[in-house]
Steps between C-alpha positions, in 0.01 A plus 500: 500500500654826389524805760307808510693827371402835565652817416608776768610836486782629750601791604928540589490820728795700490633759717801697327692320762439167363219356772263320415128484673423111577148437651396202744258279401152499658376232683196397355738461148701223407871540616411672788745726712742457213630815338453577125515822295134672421298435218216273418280289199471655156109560442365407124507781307792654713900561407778439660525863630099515507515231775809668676399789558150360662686266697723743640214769534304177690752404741712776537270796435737692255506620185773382217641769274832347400515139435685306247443128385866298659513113515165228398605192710274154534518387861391120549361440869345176601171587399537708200726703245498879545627739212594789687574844327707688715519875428778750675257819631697774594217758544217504659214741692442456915647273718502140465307337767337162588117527385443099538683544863853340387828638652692710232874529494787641302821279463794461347501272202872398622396399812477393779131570474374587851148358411413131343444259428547593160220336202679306262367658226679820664854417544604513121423850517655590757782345334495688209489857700853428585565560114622855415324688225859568304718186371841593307658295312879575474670615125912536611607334152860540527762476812570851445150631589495342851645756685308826345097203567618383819479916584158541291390153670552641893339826418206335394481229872549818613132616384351176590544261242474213673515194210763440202537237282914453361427440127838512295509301176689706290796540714829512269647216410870476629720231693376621841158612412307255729784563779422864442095446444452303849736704701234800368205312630632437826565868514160630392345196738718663799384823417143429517504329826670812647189654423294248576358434205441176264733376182371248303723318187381431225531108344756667215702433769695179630248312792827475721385907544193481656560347835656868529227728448140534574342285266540433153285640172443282218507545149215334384672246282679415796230460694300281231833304541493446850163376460570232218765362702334434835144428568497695835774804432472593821635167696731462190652843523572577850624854419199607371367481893701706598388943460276576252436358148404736225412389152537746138173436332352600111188285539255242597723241487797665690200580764411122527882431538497772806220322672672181471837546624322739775710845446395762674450752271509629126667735293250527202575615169636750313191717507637802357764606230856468655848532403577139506208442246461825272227518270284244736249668614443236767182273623365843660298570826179254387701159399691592842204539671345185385806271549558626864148429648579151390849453682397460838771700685684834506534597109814801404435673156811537284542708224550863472441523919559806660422669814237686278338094398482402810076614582420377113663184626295489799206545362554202236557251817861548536707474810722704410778596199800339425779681268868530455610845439194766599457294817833648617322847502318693778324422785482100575137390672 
């Protein structure tokens, strides 16, 4: 006998310090006493933001003026599947309070939470908070260059950014070019962890590198790879356990792929023209938009990102932007 499903609509409230408002369960509900984040049932005839904003208006007795579509994640519990579509609100009118008598409280998504027990529907997201909104992938290119980014690189921790992937395949050939190209990581590795932020490699990269940063981001041949040679990647791979696992991604198939080997995120595209593809317009904000509500996690939009992208990208479900050279500019979030 196949499970009921139902569709909900969920409401990520965030204060500009990154808290979040969780909500405890009511007891004459299911679950009771456990903590979730607001939102409720999608009505017929009713949206996504339709039913959030009644939900929220229902049980928290405010009004939504800024929300954006984030993450649409299927929760199986013993009962029933639940396809949840969480959406990051970062305005609102009044002050949220408990209309169905649950306790409200904001937390941070890193933890430890001073409230729970936590639904399990609701620790993915809470996961996923812990994600900047900025990802930068590195462009040194040539030994010579390391000095004058490693400079560029601290300036920009120094704003905030918080996550960096080490991408270098075009590195120039010479005798001690991977003597030269590892010392480099290690160096731009060191340097985020001074600043407490994350560094990611990419798979380019020899596997004997990512026991030394935070988690490794796959190409997605490589990842397709992975997947051919193991049935569970996971067990197989025990380095992929370790920090976070991002995934590049072009379409529905490369979104499968991320859902299989479990990475934590996207980077989706290009969207928009870029130097590394001129005359390509890219897939634009719609294909975007329709491939990230089906990937199930965090999504980054790549492609002609800027700090000036970053509320389009929003707005067309993404986490956040991910970029090599503009990234490196301005304020960090």
């Amino acid at each position: 006998m196949c499970k009921p499903s139902i569709e909900v609509a969920v409401g990520v409230l965030l204060q500009p310090d990154g808290r979040v408002l969780l909500g405890s369960r009511p007891a004459d509900k299911p679950w009771p006493g456990w903590w979730e984040l607001p939102g409720g049932k999608i009505e017929p005839g009713e949206d996504v933001m339709q039913a959030l904003s009644r939900e929220l208006r229902e049980e928290l007795d405010i009004e939504v003026t800024e929300a954006q579509p984030w993450v649409t994640y299927t929760h199986e519990y013993p009962k029933n599947f639940v396809k949840l579509y969480f959406c990051l609100v970062r305005g609102w009118q009044g002050e949220p309070r408990g209309m169905e008598g649950q306790e409200l409280a904001w937390v941070r998504p890193a933890g430890p939470l001073d409230v729970g027990p936590v639904l399990p529907a609701t620790e993915p997201p809470l996961k996923w908070l812990q994600l900047p909104e900025r990802y930068l992938i590195t462009q040194i290119e040539e030994p010579a260059h390391l000095p004058r980014y490693l400079q560029q690189l601290e300036q920009a921790l120094q704003q905030g950014l918080a996550l960096v992937q080490f991408r270098e395949p075009g590195w120039a050939a010479r005798e001690d070019a991977e003597f030269l190209l590892h010392q480099a990581f290690l160096q731009v590795v060191s340097l985020c962890h001074r600043y407490q932020a994350r560094c990611l490699v990419n798979s380019v990269h020899p596997q004997s590198w990512w026991d030394h940063a935070d988690g490794v981001h796959l190409r997605a041949s490589d990842a397709l790879a992975l997947a051919e040679r193991r049935h569970d990647t996971l067990t197989a791979f025990p380095a992929l356990n370790q920090g976070l696992i991002g995934i590049s991604a072009h379409n529905e198939s490369d979104i499968e792929l991320a859902r299989k080997i479990q990475a934590d995120f996207l980077v989706l595209g290009h969207v928009l023209e870029t130097r590394s593809h001129p005359g390509d317009p890219g897939m634009g904000w719609a294909r975007f938009a329709e491939l990230a509500s089906q990937a199930g996690r965090p999504v980054y939009a790549i492609g002609g990102q800027s700090s000036q992208t970053l509320d389009p990208a929003r707005r067309h479900g993404a986490h956040g932007i991910a970029g090599i050279r503009k990234l490196m500019d301005g304020p960090q979030a």
